[in-house]
C-alpha positions as a Markdown table, in Angstrom:
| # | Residue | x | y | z |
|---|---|---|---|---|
| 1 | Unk | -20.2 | -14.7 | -43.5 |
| 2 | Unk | -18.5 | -13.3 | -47.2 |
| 3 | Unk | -21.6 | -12.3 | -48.9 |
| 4 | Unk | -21.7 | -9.1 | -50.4 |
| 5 | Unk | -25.3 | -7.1 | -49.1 |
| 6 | Unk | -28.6 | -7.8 | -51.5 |
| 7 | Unk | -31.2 | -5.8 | -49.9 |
| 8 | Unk | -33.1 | -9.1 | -49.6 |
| 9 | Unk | -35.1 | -9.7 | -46.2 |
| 10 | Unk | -33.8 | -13.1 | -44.1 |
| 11 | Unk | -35.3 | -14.9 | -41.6 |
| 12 | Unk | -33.6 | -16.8 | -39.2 |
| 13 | Unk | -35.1 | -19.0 | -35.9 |
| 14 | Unk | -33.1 | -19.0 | -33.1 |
| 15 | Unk | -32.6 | -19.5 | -29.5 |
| 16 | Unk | -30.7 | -17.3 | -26.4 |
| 17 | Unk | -29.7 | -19.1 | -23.5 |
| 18 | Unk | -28.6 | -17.1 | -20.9 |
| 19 | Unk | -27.2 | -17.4 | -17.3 |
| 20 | Unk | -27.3 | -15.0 | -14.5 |
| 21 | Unk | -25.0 | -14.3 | -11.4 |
| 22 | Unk | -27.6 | -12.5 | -9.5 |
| 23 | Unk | -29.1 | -10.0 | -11.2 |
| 24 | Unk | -26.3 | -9.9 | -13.9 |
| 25 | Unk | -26.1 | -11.8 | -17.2 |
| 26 | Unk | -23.3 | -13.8 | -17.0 |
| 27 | Unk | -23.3 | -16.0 | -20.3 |
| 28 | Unk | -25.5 | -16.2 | -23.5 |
| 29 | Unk | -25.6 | -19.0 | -26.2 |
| 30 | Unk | -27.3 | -18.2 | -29.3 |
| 31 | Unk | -28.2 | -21.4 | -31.1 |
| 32 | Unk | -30.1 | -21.2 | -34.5 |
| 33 | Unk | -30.3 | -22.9 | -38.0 |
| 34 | Unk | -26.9 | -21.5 | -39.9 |
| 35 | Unk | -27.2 | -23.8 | -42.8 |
| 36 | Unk | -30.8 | -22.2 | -43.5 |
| 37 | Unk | -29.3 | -18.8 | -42.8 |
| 38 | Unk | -26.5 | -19.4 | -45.5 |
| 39 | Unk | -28.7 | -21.0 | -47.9 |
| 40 | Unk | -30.8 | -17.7 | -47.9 |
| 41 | Unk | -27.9 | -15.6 | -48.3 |
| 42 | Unk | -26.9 | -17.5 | -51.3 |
| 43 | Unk | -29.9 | -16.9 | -53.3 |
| 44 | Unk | -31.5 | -20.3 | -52.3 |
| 45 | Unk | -35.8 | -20.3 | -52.3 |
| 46 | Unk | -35.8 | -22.6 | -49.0 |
């Protein structure tokens, strides 16, 4: 995302949504809060 490392923990809530063809994964989705993300890698005390 551009920002240079800190060394500062971030926490980020998310989802995987995956589909299978038989016993295969055949797609995953990730879908999580990237404004919160980006507002901790910024410095911001959400």
């Amino acid at each position: 995302m551009g920002y240079p490392p800190s060394g500062r923990r971030v926490g980020w809530a998310g989802c995987g949504l995956f589909t299978f063809d038989e016993d295969l994964i055949a797609d995953l989705w990730v879908l999580g809060d990237l404004e919160e993300l980006e507002g901790q890698l910024q410095g911001d005390e959400r």
